[in-house]
C-alpha positions in Angstrom: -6.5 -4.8 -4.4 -3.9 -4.5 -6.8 -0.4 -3.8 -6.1 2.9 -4.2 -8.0 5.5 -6.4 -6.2 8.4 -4.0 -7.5 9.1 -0.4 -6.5 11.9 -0.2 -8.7 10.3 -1.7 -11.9 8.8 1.8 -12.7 12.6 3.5 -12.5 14.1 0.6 -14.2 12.0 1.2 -17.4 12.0 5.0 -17.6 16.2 4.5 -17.0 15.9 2.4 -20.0 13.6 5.2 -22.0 16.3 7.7 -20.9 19.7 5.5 -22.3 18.6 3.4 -24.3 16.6 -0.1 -24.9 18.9 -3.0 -24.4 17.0 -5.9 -25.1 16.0 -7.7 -22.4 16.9 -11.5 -21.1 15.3 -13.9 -19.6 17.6 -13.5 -16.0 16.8 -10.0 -16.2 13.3 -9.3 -18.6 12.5 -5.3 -19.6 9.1 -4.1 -17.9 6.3 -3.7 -20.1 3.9 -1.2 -20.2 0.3 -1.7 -18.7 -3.0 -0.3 -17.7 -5.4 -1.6 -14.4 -8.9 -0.6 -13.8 -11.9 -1.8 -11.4 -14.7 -2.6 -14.1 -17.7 -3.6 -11.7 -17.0 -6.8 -10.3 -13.2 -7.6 -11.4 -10.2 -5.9 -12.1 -9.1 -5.7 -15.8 -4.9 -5.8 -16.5 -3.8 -4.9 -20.1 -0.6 -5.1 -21.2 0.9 -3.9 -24.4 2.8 -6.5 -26.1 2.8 -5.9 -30.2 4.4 -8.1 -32.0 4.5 -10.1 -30.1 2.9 -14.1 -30.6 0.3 -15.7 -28.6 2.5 -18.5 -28.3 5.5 -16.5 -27.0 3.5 -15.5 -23.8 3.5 -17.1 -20.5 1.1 -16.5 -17.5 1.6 -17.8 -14.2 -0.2 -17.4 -10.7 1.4 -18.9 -7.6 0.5 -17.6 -4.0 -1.7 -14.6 -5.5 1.4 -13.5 -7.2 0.8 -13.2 -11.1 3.7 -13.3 -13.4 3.7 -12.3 -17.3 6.3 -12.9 -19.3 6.8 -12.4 -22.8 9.4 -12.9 -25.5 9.6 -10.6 -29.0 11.5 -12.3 -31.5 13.7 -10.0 -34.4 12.2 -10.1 -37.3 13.5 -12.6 -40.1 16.2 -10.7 -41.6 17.8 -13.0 -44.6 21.1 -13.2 -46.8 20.5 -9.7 -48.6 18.5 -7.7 -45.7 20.5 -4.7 -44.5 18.1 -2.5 -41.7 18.1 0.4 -41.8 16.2 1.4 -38.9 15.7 -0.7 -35.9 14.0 0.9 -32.8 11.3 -1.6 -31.8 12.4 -3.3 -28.7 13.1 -6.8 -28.3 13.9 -9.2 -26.3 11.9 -10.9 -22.9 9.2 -8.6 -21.2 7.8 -9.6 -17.6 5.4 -7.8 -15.0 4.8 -9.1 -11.1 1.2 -8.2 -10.0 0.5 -9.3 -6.1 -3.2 -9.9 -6.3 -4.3 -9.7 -3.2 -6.6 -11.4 -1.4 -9.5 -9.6 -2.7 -9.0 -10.4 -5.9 -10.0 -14.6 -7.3 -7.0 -15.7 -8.9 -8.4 -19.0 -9.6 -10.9 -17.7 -12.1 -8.5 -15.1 -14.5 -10.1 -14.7 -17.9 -7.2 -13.4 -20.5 -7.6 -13.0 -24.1 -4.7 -11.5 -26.4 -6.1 -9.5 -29.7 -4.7 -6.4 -31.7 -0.7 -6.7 -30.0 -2.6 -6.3 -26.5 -3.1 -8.8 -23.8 -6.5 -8.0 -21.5 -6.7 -10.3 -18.2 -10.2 -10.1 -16.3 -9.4 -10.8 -12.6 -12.9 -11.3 -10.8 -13.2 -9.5 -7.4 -13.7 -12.2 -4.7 -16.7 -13.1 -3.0 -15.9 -11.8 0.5 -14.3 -8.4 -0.7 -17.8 -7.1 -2.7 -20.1 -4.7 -1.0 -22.9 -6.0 1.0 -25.9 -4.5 3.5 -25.9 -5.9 6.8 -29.5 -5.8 8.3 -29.3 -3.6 11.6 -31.9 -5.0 14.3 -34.3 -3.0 16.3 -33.3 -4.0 19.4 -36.7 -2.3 21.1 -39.2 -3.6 18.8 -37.8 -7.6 19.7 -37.9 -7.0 23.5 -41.6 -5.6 23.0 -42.2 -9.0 21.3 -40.9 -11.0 23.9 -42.3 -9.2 26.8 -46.0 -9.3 25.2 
């Protein structure tokens, strides 16, 4: 199952939607916005980071516990470049997942396209459904008894 690590991740970013975006460092990153679904057999994370390079993002998994972090550079100003407008955040993103143990964190698939990154977590081999055969306890003693 998939659980966030951080109750107070959730509060911190709509605080932050309320009074404003400071950008965000890397002793204390802003919260990025995600989705999490069960597609069949693993559990799909994507996180919306546009903008933002490939080579600017960082996964990590240690003891089921995976980290994302991301950095969005300004964009290159110059000599004669006044904004006039600036509202995209910037600054270093990071989300905590706990994985759980029904999840295979040895096997995450992610692929970045279109300013979102998509990690496929595959649902682990003990936690899918399964039948279990029921015996007919009669039937075997008949057997033995004949």
């Amino acid at each position: 199952m998939l659980m966030r690590t951080d109750p107070f991740r959730e509060l911190d970013r709509l605080t932050q939607q309320v009074f404003g975006n400071a950008p965000g460092t890397w002793s204390r990153p802003t919260a990025m916005p995600m989705d999490a679904y069960r597609a069949g057999d693993q559990f799909v994370v994507a996180f919306d980071l546009p903008g933002v390079s490939p080579d600017a993002i960082d996964l990590d998994v240690e003891r089921n516990v995976l980290t994302v972090k991301a950095e969005r550079r300004p964009a290159a100003g110059g000599e004669h470049v006044e904004f006039q407008v600036a509202e995209r955040p910037l600054g270093v993103f990071s989300r905590q997942l706990f994985l759980g143990d029904t999840l295979d964190a040895d096997h995450i698939d992610a692929t970045y396209e279109a300013g979102v990154l998509t990690l496929r977590i595959p649902v682990a081999e003990q936690a899918k459904p399964r039948k279990i055969a029921i015996a007919d306890v009669e039937s075997e003693q008949k057997q033995i008894n004949a």
